[in-house]
DSSP file (Angstrom, degrees, kcal/mol; ACC not computed):
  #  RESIDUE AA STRUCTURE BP1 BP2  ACC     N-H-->O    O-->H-N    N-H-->O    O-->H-N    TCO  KAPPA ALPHA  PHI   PSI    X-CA   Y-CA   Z-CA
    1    1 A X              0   0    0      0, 0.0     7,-0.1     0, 0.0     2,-0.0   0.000 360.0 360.0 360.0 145.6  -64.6  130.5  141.2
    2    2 A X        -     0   0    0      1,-0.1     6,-0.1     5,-0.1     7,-0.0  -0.150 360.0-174.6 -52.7 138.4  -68.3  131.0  141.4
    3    3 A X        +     0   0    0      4,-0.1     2,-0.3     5,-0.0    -1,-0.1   0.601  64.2  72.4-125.6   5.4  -70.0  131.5  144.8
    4    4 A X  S  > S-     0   0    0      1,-0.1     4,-0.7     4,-0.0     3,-0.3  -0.760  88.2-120.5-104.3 161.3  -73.9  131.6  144.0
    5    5 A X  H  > S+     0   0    0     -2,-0.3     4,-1.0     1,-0.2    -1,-0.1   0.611 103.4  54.4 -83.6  -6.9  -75.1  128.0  143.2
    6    6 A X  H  4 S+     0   0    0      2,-0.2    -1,-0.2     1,-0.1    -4,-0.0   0.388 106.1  54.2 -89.0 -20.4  -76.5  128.6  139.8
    7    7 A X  H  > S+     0   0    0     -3,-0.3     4,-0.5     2,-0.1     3,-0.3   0.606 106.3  45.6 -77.0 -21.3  -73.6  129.9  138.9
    8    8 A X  H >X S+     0   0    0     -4,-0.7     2,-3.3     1,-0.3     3,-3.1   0.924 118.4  48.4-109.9 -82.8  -71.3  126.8  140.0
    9    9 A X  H 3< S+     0   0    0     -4,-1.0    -1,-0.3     1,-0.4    -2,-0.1   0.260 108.1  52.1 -71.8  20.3  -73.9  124.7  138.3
   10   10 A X  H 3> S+     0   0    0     -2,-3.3     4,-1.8    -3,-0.3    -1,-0.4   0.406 108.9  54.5-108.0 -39.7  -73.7  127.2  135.1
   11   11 A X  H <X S+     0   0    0     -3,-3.1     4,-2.8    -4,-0.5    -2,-0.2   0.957 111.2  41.9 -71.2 -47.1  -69.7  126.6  135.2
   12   12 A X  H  X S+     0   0    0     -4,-1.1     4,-1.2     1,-0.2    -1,-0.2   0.806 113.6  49.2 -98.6  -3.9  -69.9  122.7  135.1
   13   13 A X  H  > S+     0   0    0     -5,-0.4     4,-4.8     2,-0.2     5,-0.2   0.887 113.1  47.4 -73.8 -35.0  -72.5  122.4  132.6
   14   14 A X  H  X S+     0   0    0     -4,-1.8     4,-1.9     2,-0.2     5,-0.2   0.929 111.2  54.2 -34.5 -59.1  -70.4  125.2  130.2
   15   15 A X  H  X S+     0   0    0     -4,-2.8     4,-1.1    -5,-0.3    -2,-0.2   0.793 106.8  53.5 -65.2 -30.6  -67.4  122.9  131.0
   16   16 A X  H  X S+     0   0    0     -4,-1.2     4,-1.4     2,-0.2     3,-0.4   0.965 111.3  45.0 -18.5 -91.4  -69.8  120.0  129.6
   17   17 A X  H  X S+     0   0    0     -4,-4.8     4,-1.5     1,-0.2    -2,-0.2   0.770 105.1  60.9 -47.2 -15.5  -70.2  121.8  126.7
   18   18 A X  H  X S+     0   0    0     -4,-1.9     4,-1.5    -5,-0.2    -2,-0.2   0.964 104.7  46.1 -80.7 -59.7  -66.8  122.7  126.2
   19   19 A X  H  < S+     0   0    0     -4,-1.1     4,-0.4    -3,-0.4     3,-0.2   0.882 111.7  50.6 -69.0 -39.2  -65.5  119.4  126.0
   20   20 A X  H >X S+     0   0    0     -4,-1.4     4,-2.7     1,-0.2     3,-1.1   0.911 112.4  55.9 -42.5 -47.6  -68.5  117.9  123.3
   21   21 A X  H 3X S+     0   0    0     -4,-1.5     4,-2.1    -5,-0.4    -2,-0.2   0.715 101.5  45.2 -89.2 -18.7  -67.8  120.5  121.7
   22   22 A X  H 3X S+     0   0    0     -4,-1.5     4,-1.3    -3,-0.2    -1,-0.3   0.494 112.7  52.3 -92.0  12.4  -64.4  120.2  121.2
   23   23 A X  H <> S+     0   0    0     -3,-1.1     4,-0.9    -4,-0.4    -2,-0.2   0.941 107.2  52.7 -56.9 -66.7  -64.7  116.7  120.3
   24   24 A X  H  X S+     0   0    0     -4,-2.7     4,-2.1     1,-0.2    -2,-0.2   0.845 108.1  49.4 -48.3 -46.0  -67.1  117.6  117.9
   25   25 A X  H  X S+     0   0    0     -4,-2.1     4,-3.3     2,-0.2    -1,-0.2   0.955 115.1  47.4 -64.5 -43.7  -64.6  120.3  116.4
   26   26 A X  H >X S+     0   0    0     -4,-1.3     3,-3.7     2,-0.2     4,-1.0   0.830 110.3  49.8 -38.0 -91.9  -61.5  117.3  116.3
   27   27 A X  H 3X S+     0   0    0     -4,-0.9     4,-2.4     1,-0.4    -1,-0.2   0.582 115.1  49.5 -71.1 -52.6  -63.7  114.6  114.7
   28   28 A X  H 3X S+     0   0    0     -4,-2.1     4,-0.8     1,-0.2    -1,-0.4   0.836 113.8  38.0 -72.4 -27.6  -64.5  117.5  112.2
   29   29 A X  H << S+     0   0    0     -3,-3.7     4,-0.3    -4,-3.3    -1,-0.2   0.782 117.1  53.1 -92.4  -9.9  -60.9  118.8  111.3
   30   30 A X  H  X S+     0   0    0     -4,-1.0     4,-1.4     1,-0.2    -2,-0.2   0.938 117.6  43.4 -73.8 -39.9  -59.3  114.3  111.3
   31   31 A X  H  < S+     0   0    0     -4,-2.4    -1,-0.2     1,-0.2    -2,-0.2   0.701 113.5  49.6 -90.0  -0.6  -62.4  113.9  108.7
   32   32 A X  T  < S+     0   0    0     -4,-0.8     3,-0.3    -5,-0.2    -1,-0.2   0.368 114.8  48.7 -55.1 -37.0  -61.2  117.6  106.9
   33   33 A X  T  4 S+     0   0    0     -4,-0.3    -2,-0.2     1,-0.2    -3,-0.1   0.766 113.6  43.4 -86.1 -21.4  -57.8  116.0  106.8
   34   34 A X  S  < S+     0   0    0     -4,-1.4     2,-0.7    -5,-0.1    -1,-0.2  -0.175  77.0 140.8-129.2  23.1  -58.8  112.8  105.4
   35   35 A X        +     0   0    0     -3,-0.3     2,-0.1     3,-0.1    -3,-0.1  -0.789  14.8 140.0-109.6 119.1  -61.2  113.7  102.7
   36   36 A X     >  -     0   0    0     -2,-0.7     4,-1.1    35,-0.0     7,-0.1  -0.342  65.0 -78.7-124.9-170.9  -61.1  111.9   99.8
   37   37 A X  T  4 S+     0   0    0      1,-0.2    -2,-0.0     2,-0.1    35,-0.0   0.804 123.0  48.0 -81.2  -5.2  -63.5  110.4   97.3
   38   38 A X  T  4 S+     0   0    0      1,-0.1     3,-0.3     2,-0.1    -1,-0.2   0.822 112.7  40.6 -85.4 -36.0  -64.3  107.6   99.3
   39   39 A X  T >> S+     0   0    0      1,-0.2     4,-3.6     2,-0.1     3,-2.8   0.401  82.0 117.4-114.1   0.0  -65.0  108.9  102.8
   40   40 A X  H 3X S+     0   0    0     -4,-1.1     4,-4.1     1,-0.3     5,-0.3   0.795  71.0  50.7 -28.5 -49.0  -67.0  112.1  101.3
   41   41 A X  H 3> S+     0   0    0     -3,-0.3     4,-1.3     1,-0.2    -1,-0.3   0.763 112.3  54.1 -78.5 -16.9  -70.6  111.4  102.8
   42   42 A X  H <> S+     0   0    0     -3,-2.8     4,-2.2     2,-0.2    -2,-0.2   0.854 112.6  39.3 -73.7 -40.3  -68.6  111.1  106.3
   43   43 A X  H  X S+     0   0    0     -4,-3.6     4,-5.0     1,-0.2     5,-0.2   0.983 115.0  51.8 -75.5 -31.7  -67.1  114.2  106.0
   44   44 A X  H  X S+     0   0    0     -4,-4.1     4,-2.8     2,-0.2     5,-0.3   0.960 117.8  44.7 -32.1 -60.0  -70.4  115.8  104.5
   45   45 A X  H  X S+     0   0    0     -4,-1.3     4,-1.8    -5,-0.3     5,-0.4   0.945 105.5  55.6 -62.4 -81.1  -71.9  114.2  107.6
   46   46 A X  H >X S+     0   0    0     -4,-2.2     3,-2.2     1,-0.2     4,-0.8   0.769 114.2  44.9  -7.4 -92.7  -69.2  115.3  110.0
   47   47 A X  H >X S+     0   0    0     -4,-5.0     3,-1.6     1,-0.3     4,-1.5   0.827 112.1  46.0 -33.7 -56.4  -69.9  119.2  108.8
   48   48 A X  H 3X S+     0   0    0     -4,-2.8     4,-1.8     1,-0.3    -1,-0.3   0.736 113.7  46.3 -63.3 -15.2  -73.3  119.3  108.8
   49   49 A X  H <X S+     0   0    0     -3,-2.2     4,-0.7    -4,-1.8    -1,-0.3   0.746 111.6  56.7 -99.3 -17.2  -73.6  117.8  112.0
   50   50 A X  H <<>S+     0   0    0     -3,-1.6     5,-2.0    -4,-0.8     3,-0.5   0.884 111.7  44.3 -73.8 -46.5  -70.6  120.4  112.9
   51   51 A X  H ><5S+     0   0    0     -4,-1.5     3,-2.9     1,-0.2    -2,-0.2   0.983 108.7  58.5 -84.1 -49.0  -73.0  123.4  111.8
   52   52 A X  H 3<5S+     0   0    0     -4,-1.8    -1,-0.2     1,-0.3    -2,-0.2   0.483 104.3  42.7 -30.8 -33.5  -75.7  122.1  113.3
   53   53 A X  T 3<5S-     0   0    0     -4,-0.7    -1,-0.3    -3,-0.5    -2,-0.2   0.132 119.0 -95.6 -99.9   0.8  -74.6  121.9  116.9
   54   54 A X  T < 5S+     0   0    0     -3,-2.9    -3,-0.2     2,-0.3    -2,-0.1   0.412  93.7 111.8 118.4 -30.1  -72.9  125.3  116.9
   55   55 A X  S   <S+     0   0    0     -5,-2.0     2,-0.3     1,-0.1    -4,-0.2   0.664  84.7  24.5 -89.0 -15.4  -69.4  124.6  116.2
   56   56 A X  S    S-     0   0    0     -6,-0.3     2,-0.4    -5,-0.2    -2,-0.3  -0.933  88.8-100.6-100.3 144.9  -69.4  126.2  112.7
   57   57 A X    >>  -     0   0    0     -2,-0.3     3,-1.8     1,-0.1     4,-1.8  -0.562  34.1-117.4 -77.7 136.3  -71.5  128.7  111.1
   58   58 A X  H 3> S+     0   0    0     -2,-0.4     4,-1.0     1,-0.3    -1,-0.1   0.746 119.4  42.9 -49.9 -28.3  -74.2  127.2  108.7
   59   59 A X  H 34 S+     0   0    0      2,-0.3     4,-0.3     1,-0.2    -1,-0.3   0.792 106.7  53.8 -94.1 -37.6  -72.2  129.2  105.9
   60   60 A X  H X> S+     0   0    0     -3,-1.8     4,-1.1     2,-0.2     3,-0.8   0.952 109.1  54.0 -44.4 -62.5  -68.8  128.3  107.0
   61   61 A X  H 3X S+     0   0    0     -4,-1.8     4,-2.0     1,-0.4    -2,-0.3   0.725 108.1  48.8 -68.2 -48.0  -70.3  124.6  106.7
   62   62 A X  H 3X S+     0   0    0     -4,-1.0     4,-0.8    -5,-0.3    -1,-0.4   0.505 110.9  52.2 -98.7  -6.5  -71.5  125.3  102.9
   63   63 A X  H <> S+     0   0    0     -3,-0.8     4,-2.3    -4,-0.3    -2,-0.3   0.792 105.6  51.7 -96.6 -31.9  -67.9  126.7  102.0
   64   64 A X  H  X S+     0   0    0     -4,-1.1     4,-1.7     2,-0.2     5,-0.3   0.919 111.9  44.1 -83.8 -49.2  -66.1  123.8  103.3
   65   65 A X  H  X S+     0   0    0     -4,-2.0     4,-2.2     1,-0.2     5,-0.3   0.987 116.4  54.0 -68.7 -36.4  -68.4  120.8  101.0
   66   66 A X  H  X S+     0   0    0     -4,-0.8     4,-1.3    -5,-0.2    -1,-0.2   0.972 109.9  43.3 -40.7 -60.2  -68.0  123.3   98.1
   67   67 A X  H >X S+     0   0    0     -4,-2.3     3,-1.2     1,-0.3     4,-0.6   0.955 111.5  52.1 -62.6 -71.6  -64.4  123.2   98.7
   68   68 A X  H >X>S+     0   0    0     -4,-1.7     3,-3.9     2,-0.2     4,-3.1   0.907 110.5  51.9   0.2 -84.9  -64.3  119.4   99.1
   69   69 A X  H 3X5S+     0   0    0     -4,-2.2     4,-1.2     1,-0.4    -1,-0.2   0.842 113.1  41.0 -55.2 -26.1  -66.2  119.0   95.7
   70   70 A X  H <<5S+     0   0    0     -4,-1.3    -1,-0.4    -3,-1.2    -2,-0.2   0.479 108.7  58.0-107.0  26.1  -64.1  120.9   93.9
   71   71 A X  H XX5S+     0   0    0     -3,-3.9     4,-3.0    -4,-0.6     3,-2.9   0.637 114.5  39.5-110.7 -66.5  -60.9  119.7   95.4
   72   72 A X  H 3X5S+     0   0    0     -4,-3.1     4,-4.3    -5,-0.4    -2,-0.2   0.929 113.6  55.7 -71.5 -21.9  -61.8  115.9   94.3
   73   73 A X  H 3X<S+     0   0    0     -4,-1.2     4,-1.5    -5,-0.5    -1,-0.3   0.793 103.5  48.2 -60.3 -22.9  -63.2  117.0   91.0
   74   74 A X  H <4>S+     0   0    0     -3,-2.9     5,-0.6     2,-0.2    -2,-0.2   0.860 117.2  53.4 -91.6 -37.4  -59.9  118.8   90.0
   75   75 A X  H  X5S+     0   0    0     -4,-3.0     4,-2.3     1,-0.2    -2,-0.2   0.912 108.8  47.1 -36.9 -54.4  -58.7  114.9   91.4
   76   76 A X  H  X5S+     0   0    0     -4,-4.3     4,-2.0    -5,-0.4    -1,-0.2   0.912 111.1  45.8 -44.2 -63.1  -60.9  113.3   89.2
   77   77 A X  H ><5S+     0   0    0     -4,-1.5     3,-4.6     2,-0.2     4,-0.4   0.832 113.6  52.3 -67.9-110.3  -59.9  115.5   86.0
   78   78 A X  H 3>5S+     0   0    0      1,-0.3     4,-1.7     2,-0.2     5,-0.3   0.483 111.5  51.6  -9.8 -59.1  -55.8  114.9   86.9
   79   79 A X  H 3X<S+     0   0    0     -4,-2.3     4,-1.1    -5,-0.6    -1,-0.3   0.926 109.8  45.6 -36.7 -52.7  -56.6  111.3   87.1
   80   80 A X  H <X S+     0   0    0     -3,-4.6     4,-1.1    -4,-2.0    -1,-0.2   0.955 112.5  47.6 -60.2 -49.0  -58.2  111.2   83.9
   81   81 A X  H  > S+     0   0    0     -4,-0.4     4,-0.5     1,-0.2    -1,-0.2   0.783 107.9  52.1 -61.4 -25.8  -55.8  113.0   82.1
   82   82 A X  H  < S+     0   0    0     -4,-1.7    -1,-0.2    -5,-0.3    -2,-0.2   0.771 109.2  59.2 -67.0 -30.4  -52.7  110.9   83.5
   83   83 A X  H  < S+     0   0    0     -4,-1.1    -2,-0.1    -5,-0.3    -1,-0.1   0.860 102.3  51.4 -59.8 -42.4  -55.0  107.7   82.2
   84   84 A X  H  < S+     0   0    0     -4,-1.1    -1,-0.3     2,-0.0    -2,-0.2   0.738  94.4  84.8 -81.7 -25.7  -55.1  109.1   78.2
   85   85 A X     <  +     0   0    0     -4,-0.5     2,-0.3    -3,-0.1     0, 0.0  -0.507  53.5 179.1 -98.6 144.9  -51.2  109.5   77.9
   86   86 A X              0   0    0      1,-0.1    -2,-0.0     0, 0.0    -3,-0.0  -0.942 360.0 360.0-129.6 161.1  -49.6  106.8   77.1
   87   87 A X              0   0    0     -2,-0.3    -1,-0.1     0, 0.0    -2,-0.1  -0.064 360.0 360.0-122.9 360.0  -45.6  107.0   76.6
């Protein structure tokens, strides 16, 4: 435990941050989990707001909405294609 007082008040503000921030990191990996074509601008939102505060790197943040886009695009195309065959 801390013994100077700037230090004890350094500890519970850390411990503050520690917990937003793993909020912030949850909320980012349920809307990661749960991204579809519908809820896209949430999860967009949810990242950026992720890189923004710290919890991911700004780059990180641009790899994940790539991945996203081209994950529901290849959805899109399988969809389409299932649409044209008719049996």
């Amino acid at each position: 435990m801390p013994l100077l007082k700037a230090s004890k008040k350094a500890l519970r503000t850390s411990r503050r941050a520690q917990k937003r921030n793993a909020l912030q990191a949850r909320r980012l990996k349920e809307s990661l989990k749960n991204a579809d074509e519908k809820g896209i601008n949430k999860t967009y939102s949810a990242i950026d707001k992720a890189a923004k505060r710290g919890i991911i790197h700004k780059n990180k943040a641009a790899r994940l909405k790539s991945k996203i886009a081209h994950r529901i695009d290849k959805s899109k195309m399988v969809s389409r294609d299932t649409k044209g065959i008719s049996r």
